[in-house]
C-alpha positions as CSV (number, residue, x, y, z in Angstrom):
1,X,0.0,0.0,0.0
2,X,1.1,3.6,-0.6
3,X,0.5,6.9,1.2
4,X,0.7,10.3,1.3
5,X,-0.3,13.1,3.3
6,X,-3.7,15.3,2.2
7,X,-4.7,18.3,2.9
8,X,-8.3,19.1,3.6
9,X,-10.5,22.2,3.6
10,X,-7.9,24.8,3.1
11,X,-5.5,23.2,5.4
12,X,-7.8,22.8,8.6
13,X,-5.8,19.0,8.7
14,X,-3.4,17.2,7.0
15,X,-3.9,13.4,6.8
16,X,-2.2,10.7,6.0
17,X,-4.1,8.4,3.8
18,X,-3.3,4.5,2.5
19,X,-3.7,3.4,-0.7
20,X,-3.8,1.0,-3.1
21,X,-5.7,-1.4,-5.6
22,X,-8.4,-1.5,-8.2
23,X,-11.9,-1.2,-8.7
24,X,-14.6,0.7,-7.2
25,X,-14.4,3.3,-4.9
26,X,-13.9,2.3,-1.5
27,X,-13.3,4.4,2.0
28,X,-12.0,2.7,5.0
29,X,-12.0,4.1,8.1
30,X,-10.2,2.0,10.7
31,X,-11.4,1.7,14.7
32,X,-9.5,3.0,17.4
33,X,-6.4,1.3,16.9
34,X,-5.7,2.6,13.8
35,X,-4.0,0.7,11.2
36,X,-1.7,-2.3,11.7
37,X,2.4,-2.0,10.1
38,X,1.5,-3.3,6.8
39,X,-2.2,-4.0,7.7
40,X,-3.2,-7.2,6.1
41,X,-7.0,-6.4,6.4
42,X,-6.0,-3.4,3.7
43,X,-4.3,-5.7,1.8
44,X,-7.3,-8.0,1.1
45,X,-9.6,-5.1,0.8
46,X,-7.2,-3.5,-2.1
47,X,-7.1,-7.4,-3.6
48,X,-10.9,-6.2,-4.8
49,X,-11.3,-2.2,-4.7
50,X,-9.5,0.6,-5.0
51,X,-9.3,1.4,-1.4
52,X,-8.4,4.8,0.1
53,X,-7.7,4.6,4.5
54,X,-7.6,7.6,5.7
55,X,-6.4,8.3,9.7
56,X,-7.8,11.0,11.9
57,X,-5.5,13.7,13.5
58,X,-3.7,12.4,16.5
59,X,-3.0,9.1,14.4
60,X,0.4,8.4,13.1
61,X,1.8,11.7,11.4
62,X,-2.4,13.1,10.8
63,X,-2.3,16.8,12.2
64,X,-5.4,18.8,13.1
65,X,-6.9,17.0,15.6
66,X,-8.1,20.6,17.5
67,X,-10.1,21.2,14.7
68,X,-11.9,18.4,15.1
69,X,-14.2,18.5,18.7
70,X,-17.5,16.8,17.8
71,X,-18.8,13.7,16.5
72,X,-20.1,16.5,14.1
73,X,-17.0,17.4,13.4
74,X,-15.4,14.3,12.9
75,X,-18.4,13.8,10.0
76,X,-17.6,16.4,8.1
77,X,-14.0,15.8,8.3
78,X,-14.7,12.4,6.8
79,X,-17.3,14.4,3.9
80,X,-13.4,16.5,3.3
81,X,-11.7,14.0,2.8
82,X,-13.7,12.4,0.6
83,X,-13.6,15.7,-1.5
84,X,-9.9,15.9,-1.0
85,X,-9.2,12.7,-2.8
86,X,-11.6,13.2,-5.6
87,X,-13.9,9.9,-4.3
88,X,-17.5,10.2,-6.2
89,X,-19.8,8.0,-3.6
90,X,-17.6,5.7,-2.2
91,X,-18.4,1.9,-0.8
92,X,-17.6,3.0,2.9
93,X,-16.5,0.6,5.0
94,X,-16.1,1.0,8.9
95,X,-14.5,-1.1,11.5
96,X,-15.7,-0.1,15.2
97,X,-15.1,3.8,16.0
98,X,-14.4,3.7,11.9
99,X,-18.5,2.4,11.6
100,X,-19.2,5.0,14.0
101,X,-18.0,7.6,11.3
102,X,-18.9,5.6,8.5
103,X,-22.9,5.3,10.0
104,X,-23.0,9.1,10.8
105,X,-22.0,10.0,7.2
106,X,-24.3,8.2,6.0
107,X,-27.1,9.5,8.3
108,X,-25.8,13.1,7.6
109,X,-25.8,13.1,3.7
110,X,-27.6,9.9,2.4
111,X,-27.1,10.3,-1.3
112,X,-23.2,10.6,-1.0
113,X,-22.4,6.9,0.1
114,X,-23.5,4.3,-2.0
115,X,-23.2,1.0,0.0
116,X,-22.1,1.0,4.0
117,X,-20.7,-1.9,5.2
118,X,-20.4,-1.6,9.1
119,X,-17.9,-4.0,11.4
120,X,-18.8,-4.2,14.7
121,X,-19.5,-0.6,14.7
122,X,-19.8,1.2,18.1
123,X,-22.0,4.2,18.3
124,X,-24.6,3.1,20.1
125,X,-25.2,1.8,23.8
126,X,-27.2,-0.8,25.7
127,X,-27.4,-0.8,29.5
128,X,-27.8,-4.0,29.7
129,X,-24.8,-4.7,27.7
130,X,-22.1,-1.7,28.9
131,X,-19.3,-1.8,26.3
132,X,-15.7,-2.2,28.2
133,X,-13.8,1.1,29.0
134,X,-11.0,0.6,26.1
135,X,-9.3,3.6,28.0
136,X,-9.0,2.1,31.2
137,X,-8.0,-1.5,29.5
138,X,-4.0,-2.4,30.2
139,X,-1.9,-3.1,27.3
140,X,-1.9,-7.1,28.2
141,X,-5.4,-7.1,28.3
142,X,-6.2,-5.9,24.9
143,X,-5.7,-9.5,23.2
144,X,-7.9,-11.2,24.8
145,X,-10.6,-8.3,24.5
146,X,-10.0,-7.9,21.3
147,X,-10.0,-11.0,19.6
148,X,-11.4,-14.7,19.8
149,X,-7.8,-15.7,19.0
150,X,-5.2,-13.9,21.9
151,X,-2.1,-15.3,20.1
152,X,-3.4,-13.8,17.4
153,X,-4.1,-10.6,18.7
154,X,-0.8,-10.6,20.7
155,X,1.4,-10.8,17.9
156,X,-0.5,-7.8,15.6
157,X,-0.3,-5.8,18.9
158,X,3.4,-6.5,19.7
159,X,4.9,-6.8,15.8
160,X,5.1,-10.4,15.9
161,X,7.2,-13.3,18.3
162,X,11.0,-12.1,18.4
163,X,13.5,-13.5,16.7
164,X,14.5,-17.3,18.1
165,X,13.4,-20.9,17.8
166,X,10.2,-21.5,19.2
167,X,9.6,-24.4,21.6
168,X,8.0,-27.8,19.7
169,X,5.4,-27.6,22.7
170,X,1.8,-29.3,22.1
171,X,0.0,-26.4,23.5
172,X,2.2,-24.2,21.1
173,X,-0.8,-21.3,20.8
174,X,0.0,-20.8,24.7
175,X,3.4,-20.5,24.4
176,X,3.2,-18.3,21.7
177,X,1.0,-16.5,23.4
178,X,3.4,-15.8,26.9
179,X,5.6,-15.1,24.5
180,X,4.3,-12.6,23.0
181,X,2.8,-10.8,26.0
182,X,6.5,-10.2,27.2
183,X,6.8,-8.0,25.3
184,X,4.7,-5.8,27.4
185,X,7.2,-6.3,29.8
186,X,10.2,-4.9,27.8
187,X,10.4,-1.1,28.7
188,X,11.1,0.6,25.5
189,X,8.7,-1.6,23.8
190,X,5.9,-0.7,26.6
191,X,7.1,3.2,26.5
192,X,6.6,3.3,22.5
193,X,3.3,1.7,23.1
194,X,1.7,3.8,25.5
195,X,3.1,7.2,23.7
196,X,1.2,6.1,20.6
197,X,-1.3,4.7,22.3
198,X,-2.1,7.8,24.0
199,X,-2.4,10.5,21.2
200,X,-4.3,7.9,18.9
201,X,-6.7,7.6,22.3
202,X,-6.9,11.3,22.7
203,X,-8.6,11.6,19.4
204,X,-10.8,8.6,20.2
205,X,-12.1,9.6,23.4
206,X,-14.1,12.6,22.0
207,X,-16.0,10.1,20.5
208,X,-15.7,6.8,22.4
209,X,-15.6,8.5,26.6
210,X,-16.8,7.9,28.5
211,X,-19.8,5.8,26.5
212,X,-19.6,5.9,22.6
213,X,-23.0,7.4,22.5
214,X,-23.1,10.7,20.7
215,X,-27.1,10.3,19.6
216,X,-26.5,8.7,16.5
217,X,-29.5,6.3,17.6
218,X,-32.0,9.4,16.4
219,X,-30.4,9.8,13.5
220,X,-30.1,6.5,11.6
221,X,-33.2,6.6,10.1
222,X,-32.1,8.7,7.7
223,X,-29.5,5.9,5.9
224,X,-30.5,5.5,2.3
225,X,-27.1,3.5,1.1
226,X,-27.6,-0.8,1.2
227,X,-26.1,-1.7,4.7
228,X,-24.3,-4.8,5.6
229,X,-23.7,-5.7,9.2
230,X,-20.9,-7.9,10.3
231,X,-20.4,-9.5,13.3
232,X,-18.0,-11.8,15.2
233,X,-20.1,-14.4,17.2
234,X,-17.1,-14.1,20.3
235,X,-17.0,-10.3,20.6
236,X,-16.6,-9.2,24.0
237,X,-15.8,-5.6,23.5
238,X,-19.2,-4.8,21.8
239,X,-22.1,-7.6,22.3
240,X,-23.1,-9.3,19.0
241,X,-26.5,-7.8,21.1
242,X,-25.8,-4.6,19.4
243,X,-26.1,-6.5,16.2
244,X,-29.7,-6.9,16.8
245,X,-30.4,-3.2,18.1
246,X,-28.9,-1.8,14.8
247,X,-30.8,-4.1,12.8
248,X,-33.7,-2.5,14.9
249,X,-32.7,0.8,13.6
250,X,-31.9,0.0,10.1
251,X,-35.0,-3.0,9.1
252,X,-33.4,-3.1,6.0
253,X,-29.7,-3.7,6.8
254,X,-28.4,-7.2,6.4
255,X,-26.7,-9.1,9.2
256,X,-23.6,-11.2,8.9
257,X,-22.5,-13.5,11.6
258,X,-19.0,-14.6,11.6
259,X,-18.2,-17.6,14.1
260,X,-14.5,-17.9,15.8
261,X,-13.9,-14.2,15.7
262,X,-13.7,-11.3,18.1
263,X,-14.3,-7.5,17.8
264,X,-11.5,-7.8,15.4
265,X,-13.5,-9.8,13.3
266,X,-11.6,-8.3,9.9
267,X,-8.1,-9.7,10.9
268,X,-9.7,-12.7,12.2
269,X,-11.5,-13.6,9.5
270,X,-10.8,-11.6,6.7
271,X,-12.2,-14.0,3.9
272,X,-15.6,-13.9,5.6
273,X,-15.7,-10.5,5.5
274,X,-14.3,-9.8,1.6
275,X,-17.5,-12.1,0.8
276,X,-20.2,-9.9,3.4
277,X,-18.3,-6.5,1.3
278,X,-18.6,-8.0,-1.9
């Protein structure tokens, strides 16, 4: 994937935006995490579109993030960059806080995205089902959280198992799983990690903190664009019971269960999701 920094709106932020592949038009707005070193979700995704990721201020080298206070705000930025890179109604494609954005643009100005396809998308909130404070979560939490497979989710956190033999051990998904969540212990590694951690959260918490509720509920009636839901069946940062309250709120939206994957369902599964997209 390429990228390259854009400027929006007369300058108001500069973002840096991944590219890459052919075929339609397609917007992907990532959750709270961002984007993973050579993200293979992105990959697959630019194996079938010509896919465009951009990442809000506060993320990697993105500047403006002042400018941007509201979920409002955070719409609007999306409609600018969109503009900025010449997209003419986009598939848009959102992964968490990313389907947050993705359903509030298409709530906000319904003949301007042509299909939304929404992954475990936060944004709204059930009392009966409180989402997990992501905020408050510590670093060797997050696997397990995150995804139905920790090992998994350990080594796209950490960058992978260092360098060495691994042990020939039957319950090898363990081991590489300790092994992984050492890193955590190393210093420098766990410095790096909660710098960037922290300005990526800074942006997210206008959005996410301390509930991920900004109203969008009252709003998603006015979605026009055809709607795909996805949903890992072992999410246990956002219920697949908030599959069934969106499908509440959008009747017409279909729902796509994924078994063996977490709120991370797009790494987990990527396949499964490609086919729910496409």
């Amino acid at each position: 994937m390429d990228s390259r920094l854009v400027e929006t709106a007369g300058g108001r932020t500069k973002v840096r935006v991944y590219e890459g592949g052919s075929g339609a038009p397609l917007l992907y707005l990532p959750g709270a995490g961002g984007l993973f070193p050579d993200d293979p979700f992105l990959a697959a995704l630019a194996s079938r579109h010509r896919v465009s990721a951009p990442l809000l201020p506060g993320y990697e080298d993105s500047e403006g993030a002042e400018c941007l206070r509201t979920m409002q705000d955070v719409t609007l930025w999306a409609f600018d960059v969109v503009e900025a890179l010449g997209l003419e109604r986009p598939i848009v494609v959102g992964h968490s806080m990313g389907g947050m954005i993705a359903a509030e643009m298409a709530a906000l100005c319904p003949r301007e995205v042509e299909r939304l396809v929404l992954l475990a998308p936060a944004g709204l909130w059930l009392d009966e089902h409180p989402i997990p404070d992501l905020f408050a979560a510590m670093p060797f939490e997050l696997p397990a959280l995150l995804f139905h497979d920790a090992a998994l989710g350990a080594k796209l956190l950490t960058g992978g198992l260092p360098q060495g033999p691994l042990l020939d051990a039957a319950d090898k998904g363990a081991f590489e799983l300790a092994a992984l969540l050492q890193r955590f212990e190393d210093t420098s590694f766990l410095q790096a990690f909660l710098i960037q951690n922290a300005r990526r959260l800074g942006m997210a918490g206008k959005l996410l903190f301390p509930i991920p509720d900004r109203g969008l509920a009252e709003r998603l009636y006015r979605v026009r664009a055809r709607t795909t839901l996805v949903w890992g069946d072992s999410d246990r940062m956002i219920d697949p019971a908030y599959a069934t309250a969106w499908q509440r709120l959008l009747p017409e939206a279909r729902l796509v269960r994924v078994p063996g994957a977490g709120h991370m369902v797009p790494y987990e599964t990527p396949d499964a999701v490609l086919t729910a997209i496409g």
